[in-house]
N, C-alpha and C positions, 0 to 999 in steps of 0.2 A: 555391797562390796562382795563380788566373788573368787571365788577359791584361786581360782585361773587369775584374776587379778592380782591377789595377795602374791601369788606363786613370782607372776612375769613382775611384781615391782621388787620383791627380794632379788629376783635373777639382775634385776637392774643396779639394784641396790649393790651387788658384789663386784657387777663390772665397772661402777664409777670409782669403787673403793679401789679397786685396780689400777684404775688409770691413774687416781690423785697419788699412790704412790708408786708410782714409773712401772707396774707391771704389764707386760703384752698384752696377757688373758685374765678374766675371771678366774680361770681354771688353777691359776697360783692358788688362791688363798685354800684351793683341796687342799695342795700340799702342805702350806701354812699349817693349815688344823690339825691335817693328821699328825705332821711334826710339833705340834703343840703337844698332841696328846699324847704321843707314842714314841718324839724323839727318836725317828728313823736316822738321822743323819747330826753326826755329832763334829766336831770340830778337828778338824786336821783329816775329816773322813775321804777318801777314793769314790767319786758317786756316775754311775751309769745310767744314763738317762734315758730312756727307751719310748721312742715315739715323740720327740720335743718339741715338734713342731706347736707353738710359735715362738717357745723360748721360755713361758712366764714358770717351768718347774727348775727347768737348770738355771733362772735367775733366782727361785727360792734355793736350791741345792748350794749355790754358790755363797749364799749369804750364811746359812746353817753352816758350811764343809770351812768359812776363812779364807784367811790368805794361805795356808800351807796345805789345805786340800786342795784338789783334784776335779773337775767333771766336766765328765764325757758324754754329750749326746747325739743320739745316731737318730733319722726320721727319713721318708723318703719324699721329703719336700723341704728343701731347702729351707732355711734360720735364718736370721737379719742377727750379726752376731752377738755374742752375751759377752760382755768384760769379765775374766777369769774363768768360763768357759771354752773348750772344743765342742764344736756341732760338725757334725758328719754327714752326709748325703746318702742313703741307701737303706737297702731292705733287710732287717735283722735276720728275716729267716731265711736270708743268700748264705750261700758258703762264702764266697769272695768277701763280702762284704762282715761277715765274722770274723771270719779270718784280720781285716783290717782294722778290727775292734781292739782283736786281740794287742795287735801289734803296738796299738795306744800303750795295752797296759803291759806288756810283756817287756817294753824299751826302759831301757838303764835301767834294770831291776827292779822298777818300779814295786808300788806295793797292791795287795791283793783290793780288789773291789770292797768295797765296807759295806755298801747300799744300793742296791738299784732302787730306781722308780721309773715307774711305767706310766702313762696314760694315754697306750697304745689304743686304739681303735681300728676294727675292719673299713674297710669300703662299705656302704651302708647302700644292700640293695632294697631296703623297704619291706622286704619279708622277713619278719622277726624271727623265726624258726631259723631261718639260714643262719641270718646276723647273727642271734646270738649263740649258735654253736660253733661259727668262723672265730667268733672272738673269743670262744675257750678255748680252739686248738690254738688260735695264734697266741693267746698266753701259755700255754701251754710250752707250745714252741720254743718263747722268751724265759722261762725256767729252765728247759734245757739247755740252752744256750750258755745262759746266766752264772746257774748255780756252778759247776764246774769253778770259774772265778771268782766267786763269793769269799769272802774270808770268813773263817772260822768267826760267829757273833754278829756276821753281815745282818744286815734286814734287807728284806724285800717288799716291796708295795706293789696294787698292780690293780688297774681299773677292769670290772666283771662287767657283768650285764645278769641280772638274776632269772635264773628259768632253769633247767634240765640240765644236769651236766656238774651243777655247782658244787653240790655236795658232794658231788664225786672228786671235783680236783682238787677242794680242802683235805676230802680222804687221803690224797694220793699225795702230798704234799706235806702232811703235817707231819712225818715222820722226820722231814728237815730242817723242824725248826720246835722250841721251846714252846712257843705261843705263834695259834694263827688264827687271825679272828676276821670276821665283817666288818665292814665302818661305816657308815654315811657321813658324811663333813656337812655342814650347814649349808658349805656353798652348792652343793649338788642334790640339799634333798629335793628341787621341784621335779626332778625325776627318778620316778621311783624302781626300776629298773638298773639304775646306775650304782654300785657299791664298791668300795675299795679293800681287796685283802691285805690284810696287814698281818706280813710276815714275821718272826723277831728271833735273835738268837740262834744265827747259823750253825745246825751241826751238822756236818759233812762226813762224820763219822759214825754217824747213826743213818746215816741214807742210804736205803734198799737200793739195789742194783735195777737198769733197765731204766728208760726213757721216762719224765713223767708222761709226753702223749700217748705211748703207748700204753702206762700204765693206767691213763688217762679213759683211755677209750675202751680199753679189757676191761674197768669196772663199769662202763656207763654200760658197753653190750652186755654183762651179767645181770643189769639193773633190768633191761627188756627183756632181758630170757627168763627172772625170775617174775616179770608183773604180767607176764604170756600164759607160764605154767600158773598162775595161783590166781588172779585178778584179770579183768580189762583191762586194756595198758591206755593209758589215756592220752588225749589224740597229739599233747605236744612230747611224750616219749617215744609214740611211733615216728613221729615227724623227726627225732632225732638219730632213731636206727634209719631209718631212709636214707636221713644226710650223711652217718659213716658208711654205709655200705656202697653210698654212691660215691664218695670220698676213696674206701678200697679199690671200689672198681678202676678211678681214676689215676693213683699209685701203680 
């Protein structure tokens, strides 16, 4: 019995468990767990869904938030609908389409966001160097966004990809929140690459001024300038200055 076996019949194993209770994806029972362990989303909560496509988080979000919560999710591929959800059509990192985010929560006084969750993902061109630094700045991006809305005590969740860049956005991040930690859920660890941050304890009164991407990218370009001067930088943090400088150039 091999590794790769054991791996694809667990992965199998999560998406039957799926289906037998009415969820879309495998990829619910992340949320599941992590909401087991860490109680992102509590009852009567405002929940912001980011990346939903195919539905199975905001059909967990909906069951955690009740009947007197709230959730909203945006993807740029259309949702088969969720009962007690909104799903929304577009690309989080548009103006227009923030904008129209907003307007969800900003109508009849609504109340402040309690939770996001994300299990956004890039377009996947196969080159893992690109991939996974597209998918730090577009999280990146999605805290920008975000935070602003968040309630004081909100939490945040948000799918990574581990390599270059990582430590630097828990750096830049931790300042807004009580507790920010890594996770693996069961249902995700046959890939090892794959990690969930888990945010907790919104303070919005302790958060440094300035972008987190930018704050984002100012620490990772001082991480190559210091393994330049002192060490060999090694060949996946050069592969990462390449990718923001050609990223500046493109801006």
């Amino acid at each position: 019995m091999t590794k790769r076996w054991v791996q694809d019949h667990r992965r199998d194993s999560w998406r039957r468990q799926a289906k037998e209770e009415g969820y879309r994806a495998r990829s619910a029972w992340k949320l599941k767990q992590i909401q087991d362990r860490f109680e992102v989303i509590r009852k009567h909560d405002v929940v912001l869904d980011v990346g939903c496509h195919p539905g199975g988080w905001a059909q967990v979000a909906v069951e955690c938030s009740g009947e007197r919560g709230e959730v909203v999710g945006i993807d740029l591929m259309p949702c088969q609908p969720v009962e007690g959800a909104l799903l929304l059509v577009g690309d989080i990192t548009d103006s227009g389409t923030q904008a129209r985010v907003r307007r969800e929560f900003d109508e009849d006084n609504k109340r402040p966001i309690n939770a996001v969750v994300s299990d956004i993902s890039p377009d996947i061109t196969g080159n893992w160097d690109i991939d996974q630094a597209v998918s730090i700045d577009l999280v990146a991006k999605v805290f920008d966004f975000s935070l602003p809305l968040l309630a004081a005590g909100g939490s945040f969740v948000t799918k990574i990809f581990q390599g270059v860049g990582v430590d630097e956005l828990i750096q830049v991040v931790k300042p807004h929140f009580t507790k920010v930690r890594r996770f693996s859920p069961d249902a995700s660890r046959n890939s090892s690459s794959e990690v969930y941050l888990i945010c907790l304890n919104h303070r919005p009164w302790k958060a440094p001024k300035g972008r987190i991407l930018a704050r984002w990218e100012e620490a990772v370009t001082e991480r190559i300038a210091s393994q330049t001067e002192v060490a060999p930088e090694t060949e996946s943090v050069k592969k990462m200055g390449r990718i923001l400088r050609r990223k500046q150039e493109e801006e």
